[in-house]
PDB file of N, CA, C and O in Angstrom:
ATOM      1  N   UNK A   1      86.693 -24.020  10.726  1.00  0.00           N
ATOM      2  CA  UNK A   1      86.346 -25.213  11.466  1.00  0.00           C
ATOM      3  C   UNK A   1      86.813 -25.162  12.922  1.00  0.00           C
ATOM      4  O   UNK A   1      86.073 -25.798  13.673  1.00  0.00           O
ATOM      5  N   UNK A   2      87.771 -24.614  13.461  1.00  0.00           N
ATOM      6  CA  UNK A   2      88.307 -24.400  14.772  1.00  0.00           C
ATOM      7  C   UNK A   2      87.475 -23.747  15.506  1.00  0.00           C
ATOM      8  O   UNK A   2      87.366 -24.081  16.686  1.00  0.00           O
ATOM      9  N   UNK A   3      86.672 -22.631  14.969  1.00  0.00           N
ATOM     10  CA  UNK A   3      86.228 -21.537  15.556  1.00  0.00           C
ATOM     11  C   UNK A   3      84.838 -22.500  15.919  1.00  0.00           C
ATOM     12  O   UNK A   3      84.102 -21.984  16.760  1.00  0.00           O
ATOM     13  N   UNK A   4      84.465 -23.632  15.462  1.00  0.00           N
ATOM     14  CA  UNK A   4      83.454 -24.492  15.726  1.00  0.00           C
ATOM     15  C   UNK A   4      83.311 -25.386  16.800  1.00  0.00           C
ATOM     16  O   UNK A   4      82.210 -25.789  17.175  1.00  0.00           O
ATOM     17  N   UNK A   5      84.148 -25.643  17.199  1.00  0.00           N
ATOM     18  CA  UNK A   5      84.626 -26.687  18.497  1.00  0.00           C
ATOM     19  C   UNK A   5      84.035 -26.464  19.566  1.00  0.00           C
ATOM     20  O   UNK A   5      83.602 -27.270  20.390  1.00  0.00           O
ATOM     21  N   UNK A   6      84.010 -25.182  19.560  1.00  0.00           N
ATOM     22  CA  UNK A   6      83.254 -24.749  21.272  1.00  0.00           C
ATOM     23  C   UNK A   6      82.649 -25.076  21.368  1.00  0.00           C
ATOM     24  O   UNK A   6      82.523 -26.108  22.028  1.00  0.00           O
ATOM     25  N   UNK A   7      81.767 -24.488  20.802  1.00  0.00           N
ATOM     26  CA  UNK A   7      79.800 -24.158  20.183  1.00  0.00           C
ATOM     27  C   UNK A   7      79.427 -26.408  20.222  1.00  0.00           C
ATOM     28  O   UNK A   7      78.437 -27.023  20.615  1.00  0.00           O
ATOM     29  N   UNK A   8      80.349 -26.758  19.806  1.00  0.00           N
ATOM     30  CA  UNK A   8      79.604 -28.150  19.136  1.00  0.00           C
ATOM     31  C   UNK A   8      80.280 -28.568  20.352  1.00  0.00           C
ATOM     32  O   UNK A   8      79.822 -29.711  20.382  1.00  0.00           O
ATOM     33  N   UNK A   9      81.142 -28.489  21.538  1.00  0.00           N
ATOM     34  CA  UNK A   9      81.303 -29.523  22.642  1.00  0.00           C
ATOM     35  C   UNK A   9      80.031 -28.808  23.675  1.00  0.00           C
ATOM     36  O   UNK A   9      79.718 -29.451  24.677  1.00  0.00           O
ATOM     37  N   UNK A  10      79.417 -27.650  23.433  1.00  0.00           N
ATOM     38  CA  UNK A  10      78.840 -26.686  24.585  1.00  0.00           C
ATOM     39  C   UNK A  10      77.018 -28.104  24.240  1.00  0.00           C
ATOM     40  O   UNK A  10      76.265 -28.786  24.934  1.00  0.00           O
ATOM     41  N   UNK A  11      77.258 -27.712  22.486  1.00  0.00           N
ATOM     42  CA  UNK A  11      76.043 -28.200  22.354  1.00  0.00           C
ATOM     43  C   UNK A  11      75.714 -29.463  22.687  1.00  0.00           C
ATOM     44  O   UNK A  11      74.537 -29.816  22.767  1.00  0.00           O
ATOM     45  N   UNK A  12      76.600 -30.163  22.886  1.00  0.00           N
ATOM     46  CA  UNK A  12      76.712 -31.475  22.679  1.00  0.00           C
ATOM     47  C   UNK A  12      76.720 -32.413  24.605  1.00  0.00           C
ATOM     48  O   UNK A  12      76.512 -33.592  24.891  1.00  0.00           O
ATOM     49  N   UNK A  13      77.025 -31.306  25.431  1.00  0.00           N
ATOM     50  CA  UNK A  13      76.427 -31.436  26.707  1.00  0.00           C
ATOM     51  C   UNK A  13      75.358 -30.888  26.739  1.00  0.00           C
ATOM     52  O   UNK A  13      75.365 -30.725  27.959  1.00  0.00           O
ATOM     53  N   UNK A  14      74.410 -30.448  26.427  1.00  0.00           N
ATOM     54  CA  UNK A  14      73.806 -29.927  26.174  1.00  0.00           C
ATOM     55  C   UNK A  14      71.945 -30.537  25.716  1.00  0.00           C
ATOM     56  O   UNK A  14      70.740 -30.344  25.875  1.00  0.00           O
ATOM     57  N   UNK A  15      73.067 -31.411  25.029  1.00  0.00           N
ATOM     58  CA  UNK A  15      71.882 -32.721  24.486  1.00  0.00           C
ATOM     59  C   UNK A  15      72.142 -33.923  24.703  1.00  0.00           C
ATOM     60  O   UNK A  15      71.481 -34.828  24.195  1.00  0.00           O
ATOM     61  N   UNK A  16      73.210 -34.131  25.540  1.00  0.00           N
ATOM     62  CA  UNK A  16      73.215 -35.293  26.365  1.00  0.00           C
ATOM     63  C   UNK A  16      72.634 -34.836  27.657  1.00  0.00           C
ATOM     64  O   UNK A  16      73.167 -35.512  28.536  1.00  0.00           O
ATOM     65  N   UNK A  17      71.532 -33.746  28.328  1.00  0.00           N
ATOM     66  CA  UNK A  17      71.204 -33.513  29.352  1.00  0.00           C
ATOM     67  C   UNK A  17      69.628 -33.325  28.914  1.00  0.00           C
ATOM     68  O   UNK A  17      68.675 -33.293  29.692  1.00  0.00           O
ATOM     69  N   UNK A  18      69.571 -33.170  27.028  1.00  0.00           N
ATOM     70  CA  UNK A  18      68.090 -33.494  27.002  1.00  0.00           C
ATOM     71  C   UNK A  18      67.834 -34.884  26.683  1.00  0.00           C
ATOM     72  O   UNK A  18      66.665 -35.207  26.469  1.00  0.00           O
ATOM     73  N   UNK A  19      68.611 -35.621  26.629  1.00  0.00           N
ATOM     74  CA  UNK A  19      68.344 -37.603  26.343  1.00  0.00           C
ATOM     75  C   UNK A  19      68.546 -37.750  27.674  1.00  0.00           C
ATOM     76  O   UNK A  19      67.434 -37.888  28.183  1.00  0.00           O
ATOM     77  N   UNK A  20      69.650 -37.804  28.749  1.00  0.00           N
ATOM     78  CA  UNK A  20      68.831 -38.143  30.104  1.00  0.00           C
ATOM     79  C   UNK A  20      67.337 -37.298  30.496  1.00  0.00           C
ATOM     80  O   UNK A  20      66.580 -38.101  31.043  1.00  0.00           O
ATOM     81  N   UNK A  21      66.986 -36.532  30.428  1.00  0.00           N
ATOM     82  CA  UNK A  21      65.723 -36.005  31.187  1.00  0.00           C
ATOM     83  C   UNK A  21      64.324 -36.665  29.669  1.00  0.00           C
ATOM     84  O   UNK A  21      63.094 -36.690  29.691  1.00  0.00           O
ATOM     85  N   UNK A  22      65.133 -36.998  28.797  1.00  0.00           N
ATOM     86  CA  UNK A  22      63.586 -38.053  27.846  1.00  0.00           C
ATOM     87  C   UNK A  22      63.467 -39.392  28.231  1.00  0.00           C
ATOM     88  O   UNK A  22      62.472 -40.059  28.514  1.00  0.00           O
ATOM     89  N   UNK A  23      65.033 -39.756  28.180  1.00  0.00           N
ATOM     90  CA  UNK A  23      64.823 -41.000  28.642  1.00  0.00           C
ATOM     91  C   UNK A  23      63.709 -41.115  30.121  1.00  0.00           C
ATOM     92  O   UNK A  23      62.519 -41.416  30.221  1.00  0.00           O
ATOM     93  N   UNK A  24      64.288 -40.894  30.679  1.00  0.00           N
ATOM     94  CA  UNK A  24      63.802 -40.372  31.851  1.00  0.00           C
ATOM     95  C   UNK A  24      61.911 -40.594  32.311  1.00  0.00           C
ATOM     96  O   UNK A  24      61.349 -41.417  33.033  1.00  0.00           O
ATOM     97  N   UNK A  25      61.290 -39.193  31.323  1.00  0.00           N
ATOM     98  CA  UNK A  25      60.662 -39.116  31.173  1.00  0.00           C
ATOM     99  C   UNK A  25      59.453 -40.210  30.285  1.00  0.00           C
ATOM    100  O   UNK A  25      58.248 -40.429  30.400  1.00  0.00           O
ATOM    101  N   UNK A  26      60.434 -40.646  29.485  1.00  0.00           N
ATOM    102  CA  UNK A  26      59.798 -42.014  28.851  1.00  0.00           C
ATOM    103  C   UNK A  26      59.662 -43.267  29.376  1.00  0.00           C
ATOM    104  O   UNK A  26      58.821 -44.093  29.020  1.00  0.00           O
ATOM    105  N   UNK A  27      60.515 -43.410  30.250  1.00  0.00           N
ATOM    106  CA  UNK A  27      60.907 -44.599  30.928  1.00  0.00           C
ATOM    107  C   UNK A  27      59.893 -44.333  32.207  1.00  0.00           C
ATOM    108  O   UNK A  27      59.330 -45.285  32.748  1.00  0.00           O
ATOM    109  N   UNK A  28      59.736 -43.229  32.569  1.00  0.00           N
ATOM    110  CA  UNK A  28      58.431 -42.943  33.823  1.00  0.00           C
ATOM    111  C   UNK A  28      57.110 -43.195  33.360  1.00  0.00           C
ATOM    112  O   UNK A  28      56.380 -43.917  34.039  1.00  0.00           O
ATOM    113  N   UNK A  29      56.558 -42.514  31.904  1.00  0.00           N
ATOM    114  CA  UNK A  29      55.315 -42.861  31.232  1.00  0.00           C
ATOM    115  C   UNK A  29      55.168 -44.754  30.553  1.00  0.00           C
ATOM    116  O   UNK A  29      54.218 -45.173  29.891  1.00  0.00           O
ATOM    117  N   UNK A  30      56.311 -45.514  30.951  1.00  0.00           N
ATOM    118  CA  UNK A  30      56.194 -46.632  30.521  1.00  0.00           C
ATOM    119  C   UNK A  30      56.856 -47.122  29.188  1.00  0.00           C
ATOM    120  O   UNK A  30      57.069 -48.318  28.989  1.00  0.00           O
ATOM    121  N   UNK A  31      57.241 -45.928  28.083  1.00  0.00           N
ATOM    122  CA  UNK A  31      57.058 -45.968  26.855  1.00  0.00           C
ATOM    123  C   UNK A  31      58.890 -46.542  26.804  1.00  0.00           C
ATOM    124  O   UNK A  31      59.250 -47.382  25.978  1.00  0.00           O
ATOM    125  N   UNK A  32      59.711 -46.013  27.662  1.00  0.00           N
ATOM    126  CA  UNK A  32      60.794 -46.063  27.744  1.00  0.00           C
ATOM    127  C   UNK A  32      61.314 -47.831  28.105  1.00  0.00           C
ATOM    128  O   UNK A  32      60.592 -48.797  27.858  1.00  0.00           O
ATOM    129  N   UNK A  33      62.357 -47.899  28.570  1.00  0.00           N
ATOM    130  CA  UNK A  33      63.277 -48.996  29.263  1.00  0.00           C
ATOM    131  C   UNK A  33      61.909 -50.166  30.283  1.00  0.00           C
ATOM    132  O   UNK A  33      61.349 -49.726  31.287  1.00  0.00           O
ATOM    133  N   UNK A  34      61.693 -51.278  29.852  1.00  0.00           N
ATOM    134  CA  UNK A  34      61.346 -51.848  30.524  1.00  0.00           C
ATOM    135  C   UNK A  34      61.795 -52.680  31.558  1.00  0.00           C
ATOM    136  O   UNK A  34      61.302 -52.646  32.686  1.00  0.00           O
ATOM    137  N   UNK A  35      62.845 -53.537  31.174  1.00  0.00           N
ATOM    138  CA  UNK A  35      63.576 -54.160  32.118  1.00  0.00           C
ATOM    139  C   UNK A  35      64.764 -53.143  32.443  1.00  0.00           C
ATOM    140  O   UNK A  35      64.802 -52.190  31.665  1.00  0.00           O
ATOM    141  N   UNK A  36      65.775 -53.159  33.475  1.00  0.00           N
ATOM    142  CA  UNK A  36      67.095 -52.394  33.245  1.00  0.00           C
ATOM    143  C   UNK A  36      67.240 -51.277  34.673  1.00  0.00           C
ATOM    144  O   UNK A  36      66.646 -51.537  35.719  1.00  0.00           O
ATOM    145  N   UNK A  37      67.996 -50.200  34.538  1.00  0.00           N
ATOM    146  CA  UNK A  37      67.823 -49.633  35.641  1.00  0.00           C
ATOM    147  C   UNK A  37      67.956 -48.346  34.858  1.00  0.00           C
ATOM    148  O   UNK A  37      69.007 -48.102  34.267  1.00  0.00           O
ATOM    149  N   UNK A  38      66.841 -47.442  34.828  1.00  0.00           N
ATOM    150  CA  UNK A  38      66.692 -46.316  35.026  1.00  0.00           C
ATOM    151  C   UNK A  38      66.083 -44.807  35.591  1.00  0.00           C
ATOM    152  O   UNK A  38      65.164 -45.002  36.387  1.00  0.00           O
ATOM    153  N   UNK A  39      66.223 -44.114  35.486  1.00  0.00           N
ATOM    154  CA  UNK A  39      65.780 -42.834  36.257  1.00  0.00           C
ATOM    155  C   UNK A  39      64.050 -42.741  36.174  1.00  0.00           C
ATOM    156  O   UNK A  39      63.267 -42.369  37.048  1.00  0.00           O
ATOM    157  N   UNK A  40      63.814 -43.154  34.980  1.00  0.00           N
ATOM    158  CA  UNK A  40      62.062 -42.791  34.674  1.00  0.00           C
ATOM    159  C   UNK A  40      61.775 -43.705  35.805  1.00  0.00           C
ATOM    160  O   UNK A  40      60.992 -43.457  36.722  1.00  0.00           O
ATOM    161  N   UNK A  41      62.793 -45.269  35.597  1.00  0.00           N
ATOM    162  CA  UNK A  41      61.777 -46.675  36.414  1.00  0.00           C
ATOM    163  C   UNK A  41      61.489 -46.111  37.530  1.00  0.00           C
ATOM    164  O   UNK A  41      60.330 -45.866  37.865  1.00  0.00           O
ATOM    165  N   UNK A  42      63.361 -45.622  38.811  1.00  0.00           N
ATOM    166  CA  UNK A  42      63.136 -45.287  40.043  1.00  0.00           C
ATOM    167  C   UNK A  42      61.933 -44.552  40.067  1.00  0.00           C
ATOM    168  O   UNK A  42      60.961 -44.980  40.689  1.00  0.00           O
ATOM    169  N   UNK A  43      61.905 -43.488  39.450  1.00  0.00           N
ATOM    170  CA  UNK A  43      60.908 -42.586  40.014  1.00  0.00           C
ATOM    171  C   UNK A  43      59.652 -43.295  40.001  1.00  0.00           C
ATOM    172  O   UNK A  43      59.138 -43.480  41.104  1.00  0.00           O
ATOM    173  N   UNK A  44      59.050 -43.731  38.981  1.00  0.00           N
ATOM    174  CA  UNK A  44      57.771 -44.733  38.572  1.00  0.00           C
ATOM    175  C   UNK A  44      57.580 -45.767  39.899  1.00  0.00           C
ATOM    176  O   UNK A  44      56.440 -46.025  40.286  1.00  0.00           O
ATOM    177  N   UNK A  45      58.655 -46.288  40.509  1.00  0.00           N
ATOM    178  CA  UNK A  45      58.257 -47.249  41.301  1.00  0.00           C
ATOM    179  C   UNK A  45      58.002 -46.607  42.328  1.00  0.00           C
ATOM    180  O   UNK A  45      56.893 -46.831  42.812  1.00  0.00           O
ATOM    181  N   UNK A  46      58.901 -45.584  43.047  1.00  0.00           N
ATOM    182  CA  UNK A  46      58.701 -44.700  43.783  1.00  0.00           C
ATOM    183  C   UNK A  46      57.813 -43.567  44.085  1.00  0.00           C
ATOM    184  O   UNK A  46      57.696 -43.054  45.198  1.00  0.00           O
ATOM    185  N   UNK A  47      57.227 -43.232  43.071  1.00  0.00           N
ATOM    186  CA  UNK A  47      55.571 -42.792  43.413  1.00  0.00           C
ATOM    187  C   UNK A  47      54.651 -43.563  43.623  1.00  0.00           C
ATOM    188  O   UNK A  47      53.630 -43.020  44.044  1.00  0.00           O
ATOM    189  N   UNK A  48      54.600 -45.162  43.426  1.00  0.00           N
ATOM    190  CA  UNK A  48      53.664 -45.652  43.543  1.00  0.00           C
ATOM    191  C   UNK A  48      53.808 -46.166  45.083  1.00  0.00           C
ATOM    192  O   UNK A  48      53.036 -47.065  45.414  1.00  0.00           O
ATOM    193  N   UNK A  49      54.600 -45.743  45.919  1.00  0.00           N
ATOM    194  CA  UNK A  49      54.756 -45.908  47.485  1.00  0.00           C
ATOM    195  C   UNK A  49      54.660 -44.887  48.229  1.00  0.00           C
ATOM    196  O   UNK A  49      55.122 -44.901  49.370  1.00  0.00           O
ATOM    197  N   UNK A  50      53.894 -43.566  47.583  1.00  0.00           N
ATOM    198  CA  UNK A  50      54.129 -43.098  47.796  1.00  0.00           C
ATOM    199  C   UNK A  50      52.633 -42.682  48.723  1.00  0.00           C
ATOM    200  O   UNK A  50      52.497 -41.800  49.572  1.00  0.00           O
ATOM    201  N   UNK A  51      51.912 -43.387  48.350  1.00  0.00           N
ATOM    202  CA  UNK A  51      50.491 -43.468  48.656  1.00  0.00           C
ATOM    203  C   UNK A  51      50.606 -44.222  50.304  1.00  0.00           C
ATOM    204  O   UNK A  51      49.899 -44.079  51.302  1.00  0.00           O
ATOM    205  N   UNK A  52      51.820 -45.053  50.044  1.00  0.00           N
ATOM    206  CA  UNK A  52      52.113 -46.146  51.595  1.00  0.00           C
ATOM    207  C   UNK A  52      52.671 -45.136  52.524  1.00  0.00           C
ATOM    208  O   UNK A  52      52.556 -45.429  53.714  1.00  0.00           O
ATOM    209  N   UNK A  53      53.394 -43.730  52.173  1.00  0.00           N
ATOM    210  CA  UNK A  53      53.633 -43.202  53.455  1.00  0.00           C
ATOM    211  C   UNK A  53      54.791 -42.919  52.918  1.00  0.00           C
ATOM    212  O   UNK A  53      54.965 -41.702  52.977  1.00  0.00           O
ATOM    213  N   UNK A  54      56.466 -43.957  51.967  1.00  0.00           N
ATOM    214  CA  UNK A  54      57.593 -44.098  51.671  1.00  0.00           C
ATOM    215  C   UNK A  54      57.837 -43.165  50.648  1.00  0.00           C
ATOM    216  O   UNK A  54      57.638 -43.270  49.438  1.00  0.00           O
ATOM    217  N   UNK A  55      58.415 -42.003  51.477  1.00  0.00           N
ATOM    218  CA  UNK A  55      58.706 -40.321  50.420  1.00  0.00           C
ATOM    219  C   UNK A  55      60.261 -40.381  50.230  1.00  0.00           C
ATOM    220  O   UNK A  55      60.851 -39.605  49.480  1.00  0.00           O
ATOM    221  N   UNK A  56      60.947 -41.462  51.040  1.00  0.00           N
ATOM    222  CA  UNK A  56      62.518 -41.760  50.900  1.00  0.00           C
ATOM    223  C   UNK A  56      63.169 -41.851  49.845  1.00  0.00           C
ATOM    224  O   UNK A  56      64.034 -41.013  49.591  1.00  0.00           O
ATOM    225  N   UNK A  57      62.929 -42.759  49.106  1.00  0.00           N
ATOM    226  CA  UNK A  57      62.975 -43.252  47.641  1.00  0.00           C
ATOM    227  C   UNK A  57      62.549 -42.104  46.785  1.00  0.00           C
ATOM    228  O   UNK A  57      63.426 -41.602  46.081  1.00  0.00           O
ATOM    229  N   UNK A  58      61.568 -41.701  46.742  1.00  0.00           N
ATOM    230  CA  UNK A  58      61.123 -40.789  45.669  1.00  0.00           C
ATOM    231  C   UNK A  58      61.651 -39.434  45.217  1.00  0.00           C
ATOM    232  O   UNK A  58      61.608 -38.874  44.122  1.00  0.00           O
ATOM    233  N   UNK A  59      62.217 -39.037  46.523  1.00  0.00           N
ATOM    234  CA  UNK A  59      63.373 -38.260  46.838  1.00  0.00           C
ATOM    235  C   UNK A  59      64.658 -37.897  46.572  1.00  0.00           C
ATOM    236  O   UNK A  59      65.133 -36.814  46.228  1.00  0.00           O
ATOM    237  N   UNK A  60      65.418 -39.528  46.895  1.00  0.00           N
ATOM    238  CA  UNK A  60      66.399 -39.511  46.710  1.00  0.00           C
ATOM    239  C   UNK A  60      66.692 -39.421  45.147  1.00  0.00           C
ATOM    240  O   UNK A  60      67.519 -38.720  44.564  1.00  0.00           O
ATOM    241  N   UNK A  61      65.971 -40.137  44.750  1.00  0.00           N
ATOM    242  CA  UNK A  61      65.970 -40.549  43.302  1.00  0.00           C
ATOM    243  C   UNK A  61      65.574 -39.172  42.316  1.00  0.00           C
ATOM    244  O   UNK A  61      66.102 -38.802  41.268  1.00  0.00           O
ATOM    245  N   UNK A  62      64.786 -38.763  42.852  1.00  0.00           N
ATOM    246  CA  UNK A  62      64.197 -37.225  42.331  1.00  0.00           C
ATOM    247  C   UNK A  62      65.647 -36.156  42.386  1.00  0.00           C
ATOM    248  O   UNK A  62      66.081 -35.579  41.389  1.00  0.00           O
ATOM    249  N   UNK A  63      66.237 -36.057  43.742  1.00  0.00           N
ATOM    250  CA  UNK A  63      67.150 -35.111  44.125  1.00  0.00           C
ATOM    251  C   UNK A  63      68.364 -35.501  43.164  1.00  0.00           C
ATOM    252  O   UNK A  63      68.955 -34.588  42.587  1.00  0.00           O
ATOM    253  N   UNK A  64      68.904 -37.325  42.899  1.00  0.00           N
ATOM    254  CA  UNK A  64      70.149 -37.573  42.544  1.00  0.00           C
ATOM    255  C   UNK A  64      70.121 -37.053  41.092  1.00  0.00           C
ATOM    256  O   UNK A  64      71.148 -36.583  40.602  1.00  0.00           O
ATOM    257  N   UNK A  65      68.729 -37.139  40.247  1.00  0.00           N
ATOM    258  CA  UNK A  65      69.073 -37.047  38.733  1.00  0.00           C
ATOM    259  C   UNK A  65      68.735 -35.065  38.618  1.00  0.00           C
ATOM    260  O   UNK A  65      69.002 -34.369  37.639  1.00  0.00           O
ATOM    261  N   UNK A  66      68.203 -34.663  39.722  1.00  0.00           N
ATOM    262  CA  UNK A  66      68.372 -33.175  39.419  1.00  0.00           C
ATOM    263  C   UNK A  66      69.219 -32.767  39.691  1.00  0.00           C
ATOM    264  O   UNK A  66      69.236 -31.559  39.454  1.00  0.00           O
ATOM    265  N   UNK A  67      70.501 -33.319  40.338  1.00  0.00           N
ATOM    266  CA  UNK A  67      72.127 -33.035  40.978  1.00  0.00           C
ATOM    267  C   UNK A  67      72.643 -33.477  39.708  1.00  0.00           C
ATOM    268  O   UNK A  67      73.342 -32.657  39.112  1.00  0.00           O
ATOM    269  N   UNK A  68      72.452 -34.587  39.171  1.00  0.00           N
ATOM    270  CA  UNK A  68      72.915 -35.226  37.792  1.00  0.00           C
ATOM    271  C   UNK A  68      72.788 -34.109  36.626  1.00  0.00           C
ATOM    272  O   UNK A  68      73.820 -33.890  35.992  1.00  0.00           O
ATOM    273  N   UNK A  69      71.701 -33.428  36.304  1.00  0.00           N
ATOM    274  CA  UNK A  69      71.322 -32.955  35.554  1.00  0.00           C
ATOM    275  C   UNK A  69      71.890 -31.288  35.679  1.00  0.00           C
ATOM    276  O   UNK A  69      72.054 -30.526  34.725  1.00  0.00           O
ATOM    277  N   UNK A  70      72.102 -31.017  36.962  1.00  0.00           N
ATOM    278  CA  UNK A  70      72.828 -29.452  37.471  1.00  0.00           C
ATOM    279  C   UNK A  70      74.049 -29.903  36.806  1.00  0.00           C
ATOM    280  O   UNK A  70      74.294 -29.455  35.685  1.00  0.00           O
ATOM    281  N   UNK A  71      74.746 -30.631  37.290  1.00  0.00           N
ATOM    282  CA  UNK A  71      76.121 -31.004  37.128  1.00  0.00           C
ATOM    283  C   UNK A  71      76.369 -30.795  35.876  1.00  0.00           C
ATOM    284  O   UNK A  71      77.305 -30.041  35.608  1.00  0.00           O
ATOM    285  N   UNK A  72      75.693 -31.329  34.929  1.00  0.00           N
ATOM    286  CA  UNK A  72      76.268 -31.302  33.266  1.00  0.00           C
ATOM    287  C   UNK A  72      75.534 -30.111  32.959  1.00  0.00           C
ATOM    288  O   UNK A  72      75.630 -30.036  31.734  1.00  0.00           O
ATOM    289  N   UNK A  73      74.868 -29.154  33.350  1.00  0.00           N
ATOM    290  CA  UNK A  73      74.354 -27.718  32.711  1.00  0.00           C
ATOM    291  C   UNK A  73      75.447 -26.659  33.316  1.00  0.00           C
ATOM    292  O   UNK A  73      75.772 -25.617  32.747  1.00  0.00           O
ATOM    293  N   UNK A  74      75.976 -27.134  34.626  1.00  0.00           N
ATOM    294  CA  UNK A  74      77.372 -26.776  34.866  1.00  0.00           C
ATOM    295  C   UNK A  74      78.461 -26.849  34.533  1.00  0.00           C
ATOM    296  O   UNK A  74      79.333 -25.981  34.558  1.00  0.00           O
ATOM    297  N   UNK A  75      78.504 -27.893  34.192  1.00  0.00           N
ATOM    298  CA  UNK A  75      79.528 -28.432  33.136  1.00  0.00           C
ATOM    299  C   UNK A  75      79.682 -27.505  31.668  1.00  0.00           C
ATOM    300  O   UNK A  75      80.591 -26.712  31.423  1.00  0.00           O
ATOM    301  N   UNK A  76      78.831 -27.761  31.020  1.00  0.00           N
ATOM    302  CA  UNK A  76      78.089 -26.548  29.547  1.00  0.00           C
ATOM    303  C   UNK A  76      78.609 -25.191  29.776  1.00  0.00           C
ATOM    304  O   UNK A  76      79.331 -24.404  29.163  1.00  0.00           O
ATOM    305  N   UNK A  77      77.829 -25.222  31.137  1.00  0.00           N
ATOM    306  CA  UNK A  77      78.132 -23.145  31.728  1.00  0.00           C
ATOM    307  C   UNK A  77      79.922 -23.037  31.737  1.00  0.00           C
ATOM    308  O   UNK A  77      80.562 -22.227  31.065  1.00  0.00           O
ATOM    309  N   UNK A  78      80.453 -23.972  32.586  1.00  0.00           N
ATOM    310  CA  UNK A  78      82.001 -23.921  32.415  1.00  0.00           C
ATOM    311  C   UNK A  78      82.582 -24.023  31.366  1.00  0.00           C
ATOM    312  O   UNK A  78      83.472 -23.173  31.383  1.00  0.00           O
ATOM    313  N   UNK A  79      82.599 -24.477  30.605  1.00  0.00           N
ATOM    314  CA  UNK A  79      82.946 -24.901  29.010  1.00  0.00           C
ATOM    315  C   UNK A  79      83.021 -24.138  28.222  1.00  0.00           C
ATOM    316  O   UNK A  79      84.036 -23.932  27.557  1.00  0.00           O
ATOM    317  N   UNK A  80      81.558 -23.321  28.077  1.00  0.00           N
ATOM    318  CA  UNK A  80      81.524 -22.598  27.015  1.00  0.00           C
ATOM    319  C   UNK A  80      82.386 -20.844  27.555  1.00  0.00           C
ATOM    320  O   UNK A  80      82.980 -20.034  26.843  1.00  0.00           O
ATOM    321  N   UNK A  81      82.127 -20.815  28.903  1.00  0.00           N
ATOM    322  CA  UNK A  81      83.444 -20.353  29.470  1.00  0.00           C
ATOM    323  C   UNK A  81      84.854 -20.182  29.209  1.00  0.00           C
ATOM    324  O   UNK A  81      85.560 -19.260  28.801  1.00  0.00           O
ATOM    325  N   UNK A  82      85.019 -21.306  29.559  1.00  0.00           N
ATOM    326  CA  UNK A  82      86.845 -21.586  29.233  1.00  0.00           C
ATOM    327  C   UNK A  82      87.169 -21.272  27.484  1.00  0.00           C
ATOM    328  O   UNK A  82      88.074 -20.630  26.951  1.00  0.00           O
ATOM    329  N   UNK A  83      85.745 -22.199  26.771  1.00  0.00           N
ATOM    330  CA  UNK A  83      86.565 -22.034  25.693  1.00  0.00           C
ATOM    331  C   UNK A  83      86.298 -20.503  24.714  1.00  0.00           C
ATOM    332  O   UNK A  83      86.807 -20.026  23.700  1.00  0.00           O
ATOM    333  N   UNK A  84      85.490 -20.204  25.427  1.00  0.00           N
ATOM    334  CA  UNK A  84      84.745 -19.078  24.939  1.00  0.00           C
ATOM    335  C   UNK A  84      85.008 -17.596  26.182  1.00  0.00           C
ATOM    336  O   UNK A  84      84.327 -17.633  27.207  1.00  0.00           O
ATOM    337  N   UNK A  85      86.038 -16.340  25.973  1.00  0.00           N
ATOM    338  CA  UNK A  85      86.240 -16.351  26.929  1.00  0.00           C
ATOM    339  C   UNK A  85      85.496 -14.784  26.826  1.00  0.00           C
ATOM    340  O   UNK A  85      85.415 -14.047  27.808  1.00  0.00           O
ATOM    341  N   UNK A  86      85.044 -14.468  25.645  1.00  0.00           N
ATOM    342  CA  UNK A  86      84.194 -13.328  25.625  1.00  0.00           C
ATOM    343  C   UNK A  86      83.023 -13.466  25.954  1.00  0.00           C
ATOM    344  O   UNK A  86      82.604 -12.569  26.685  1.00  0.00           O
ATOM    345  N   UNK A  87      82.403 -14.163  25.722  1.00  0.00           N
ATOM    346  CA  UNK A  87      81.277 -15.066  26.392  1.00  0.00           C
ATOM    347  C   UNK A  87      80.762 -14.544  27.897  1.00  0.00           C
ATOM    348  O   UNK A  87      79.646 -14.223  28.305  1.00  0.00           O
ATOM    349  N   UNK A  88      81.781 -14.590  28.394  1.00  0.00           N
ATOM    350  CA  UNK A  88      82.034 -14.097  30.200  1.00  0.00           C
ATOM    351  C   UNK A  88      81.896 -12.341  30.581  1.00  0.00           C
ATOM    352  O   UNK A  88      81.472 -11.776  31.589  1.00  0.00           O
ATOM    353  N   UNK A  89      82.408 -11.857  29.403  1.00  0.00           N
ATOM    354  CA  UNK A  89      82.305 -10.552  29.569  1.00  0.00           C
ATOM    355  C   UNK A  89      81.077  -9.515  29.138  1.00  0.00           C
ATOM    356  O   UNK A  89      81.046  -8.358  29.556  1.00  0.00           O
ATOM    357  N   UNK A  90      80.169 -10.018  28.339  1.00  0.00           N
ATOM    358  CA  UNK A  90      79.068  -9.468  28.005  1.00  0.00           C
ATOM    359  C   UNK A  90      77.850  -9.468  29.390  1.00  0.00           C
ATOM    360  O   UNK A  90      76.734  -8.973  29.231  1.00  0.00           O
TER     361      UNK A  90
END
């Protein structure tokens, strides 16, 4: 059971980086979060201004959840690192 820990904290960022990018994605096709604040909405509202000229928003919002989303696959990459240290040497 010890020898399991890694593997299940590696996996487990892992798939908290595929529920932000569904949510995400669901919440952009409509199917997701209706009221509330999320990543699908920004983007959703923000393409639709995008036709007005306003690429600011769509951007920022685009750039913050792909910095969001680096961050915790970085996070994973470090992790399974530290705890895994053969991992590094292959």
């Amino acid at each position: 059971m010890p020898n399991t820990i890694p593997i299940i904290l590696v996996e487990f960022t892992l798939s908290f980086v595929t529920a932000i990018k569904t949510e995400a994605v669901l919440s952009f096709l409509g199917l997701g979060i209706k009221d509330g604040v999320s990543w699908g909405l920004m983007l959703a509202e923000a393409s639709s201004e995008i036709q007005a000229g306003y690429l600011n928003n769509f951007i920022a919002a685009s750039s913050f959840m792909f910095v969001l989303v680096m961050a915790f696959n970085q996070f994973a990459d470090a992790l399974q690192e530290a705890l895994d240290p053969q991992a590094g040497a292959r």
